[in-house]
C-alpha positions in Angstrom: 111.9 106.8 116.7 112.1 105.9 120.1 115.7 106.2 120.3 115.8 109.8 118.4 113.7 111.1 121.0 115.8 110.3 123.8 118.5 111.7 122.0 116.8 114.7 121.2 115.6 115.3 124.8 119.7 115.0 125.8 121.2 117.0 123.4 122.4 114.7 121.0 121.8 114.3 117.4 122.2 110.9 116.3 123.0 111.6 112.4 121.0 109.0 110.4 118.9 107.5 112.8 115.8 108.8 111.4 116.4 107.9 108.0 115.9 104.3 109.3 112.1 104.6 109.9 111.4 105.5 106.4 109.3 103.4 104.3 107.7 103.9 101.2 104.1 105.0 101.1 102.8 104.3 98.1 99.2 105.3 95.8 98.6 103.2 92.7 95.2 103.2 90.6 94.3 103.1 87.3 90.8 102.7 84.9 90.7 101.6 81.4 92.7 104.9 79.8 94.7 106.4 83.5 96.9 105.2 85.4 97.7 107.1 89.0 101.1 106.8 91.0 101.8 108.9 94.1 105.0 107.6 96.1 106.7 109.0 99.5 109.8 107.8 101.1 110.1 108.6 104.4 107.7 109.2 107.4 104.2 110.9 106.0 105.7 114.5 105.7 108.0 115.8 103.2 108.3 114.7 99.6 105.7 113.3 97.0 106.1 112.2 93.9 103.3 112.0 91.6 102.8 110.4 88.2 100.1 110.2 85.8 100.2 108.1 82.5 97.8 107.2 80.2 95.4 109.4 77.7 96.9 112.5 79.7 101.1 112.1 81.3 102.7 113.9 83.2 105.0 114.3 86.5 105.1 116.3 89.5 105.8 116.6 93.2 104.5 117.5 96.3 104.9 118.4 100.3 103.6 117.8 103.3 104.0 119.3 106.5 104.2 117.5 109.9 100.1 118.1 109.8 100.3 116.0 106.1 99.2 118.7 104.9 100.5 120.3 102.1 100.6 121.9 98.1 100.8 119.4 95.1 102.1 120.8 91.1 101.9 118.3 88.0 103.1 119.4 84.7 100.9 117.6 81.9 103.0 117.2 78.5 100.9 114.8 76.8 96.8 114.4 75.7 96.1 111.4 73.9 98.2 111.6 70.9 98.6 115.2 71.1 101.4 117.3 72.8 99.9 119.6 75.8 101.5 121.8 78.4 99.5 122.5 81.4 100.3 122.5 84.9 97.6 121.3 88.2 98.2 122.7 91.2 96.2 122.0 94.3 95.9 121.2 97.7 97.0 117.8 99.3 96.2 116.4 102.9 97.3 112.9 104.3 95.3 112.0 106.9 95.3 108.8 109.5 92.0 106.8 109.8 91.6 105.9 113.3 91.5 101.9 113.8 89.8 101.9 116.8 86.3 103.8 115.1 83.7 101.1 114.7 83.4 100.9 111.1 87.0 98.2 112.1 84.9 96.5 114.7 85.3 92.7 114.1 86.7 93.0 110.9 89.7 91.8 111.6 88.7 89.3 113.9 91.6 88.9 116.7 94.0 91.0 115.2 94.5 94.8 115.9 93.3 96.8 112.8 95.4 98.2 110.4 96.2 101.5 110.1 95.0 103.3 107.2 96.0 106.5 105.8 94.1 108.8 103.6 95.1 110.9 100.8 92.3 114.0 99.9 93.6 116.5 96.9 91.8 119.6 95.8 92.0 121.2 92.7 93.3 125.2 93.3 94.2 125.9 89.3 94.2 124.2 86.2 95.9 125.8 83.1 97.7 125.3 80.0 96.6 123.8 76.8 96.3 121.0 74.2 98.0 121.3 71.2 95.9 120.0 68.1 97.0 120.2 64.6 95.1 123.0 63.6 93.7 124.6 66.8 94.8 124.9 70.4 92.7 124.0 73.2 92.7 125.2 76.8 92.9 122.7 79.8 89.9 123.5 81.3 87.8 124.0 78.4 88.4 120.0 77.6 88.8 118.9 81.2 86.7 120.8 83.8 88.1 118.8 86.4 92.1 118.3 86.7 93.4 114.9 87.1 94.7 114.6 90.7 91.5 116.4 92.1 89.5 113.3 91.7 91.5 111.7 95.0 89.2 111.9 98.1 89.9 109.6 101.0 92.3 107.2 98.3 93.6 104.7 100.3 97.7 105.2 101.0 99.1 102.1 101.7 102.9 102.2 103.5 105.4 99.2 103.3 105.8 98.9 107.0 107.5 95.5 106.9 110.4 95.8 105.0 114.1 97.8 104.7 114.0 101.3 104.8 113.8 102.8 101.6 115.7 105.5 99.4 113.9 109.3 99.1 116.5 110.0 96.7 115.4 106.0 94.7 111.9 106.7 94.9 110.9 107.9 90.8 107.9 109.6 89.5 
């Protein structure tokens, strides 16, 4: 990064140079009937791909801004056994915690603290429905609540010792 700078501040453009400071950020949970992915490939702003899969799948992306903050859109095909179509969009904000606050006091004993990023998501609209065999069923009549919206302050952890990887590798 160091080394894009300078070249920046000259005049030149290094072509590729960046690309070598990306590392995948990644956001995995899961209970007994979800399972959450979010992936990013590059340096905290850009490109996120999210996946859900479980009692309710389906795939989408976001973007973040240089801020990490940004707009998030999942397209939901399945509900159980039944086929849905419904779409989340909301609001999505990667934030750094700050090592140094005390909560990381002597934690760590000798070693500097980690740092650990944050990933908050809000819920702006929730639509579609759930296809049942005799009745269809909106979104939010069945789910108040949209899948993604439940991540405040998830923990996103980035692959900082390792090779750069791939946006265009990096699945949902």
């Amino acid at each position: 990064m160091g080394l894009s700078r300078q070249e920046a501040l000259i005049g030149h453009k290094t072509p590729g140079l960046e690309e070598c400071a990306y590392r995948l950020a990644k956001y995995e949970a899961s209970d007994s009937r979800q399972k959450w992915l979010i992936q990013h490939c590059g340096l905290g702003f850009g490109e996120w791909k999210l996946s859900i899969s479980g009692w309710l799948t389906g795939k989408g992306t976001g973007q973040t801004d240089i801020t990490g903050s940004g707009k998030f859109t999942v397209h939901y095909t399945k509900f159980d056994r039944f086929s849905a179509d419904g779409t989340e969009e909301g609001a999505m904000r990667l934030s750094c915690h700050d090592p140094s606050m005390k909560e990381c006091n002597g934690k760590y004993g000798s070693q500097p603290p980690p740092t650990v990023y944050l990933l908050d998501a809000e819920q702006i609209s929730w639509t579609g429905e759930i296809h049942l065999p005799k009745m269809t069923v909106p979104f939010p009549t069945a789910l108040p609540y949209a899948p993604f919206s439940f991540l405040k302050k998830a923990p996103v952890v980035f692959k900082k010792v390792d090779k750069p990887c791939d946006p265009k590798a990096v699945e949902n």
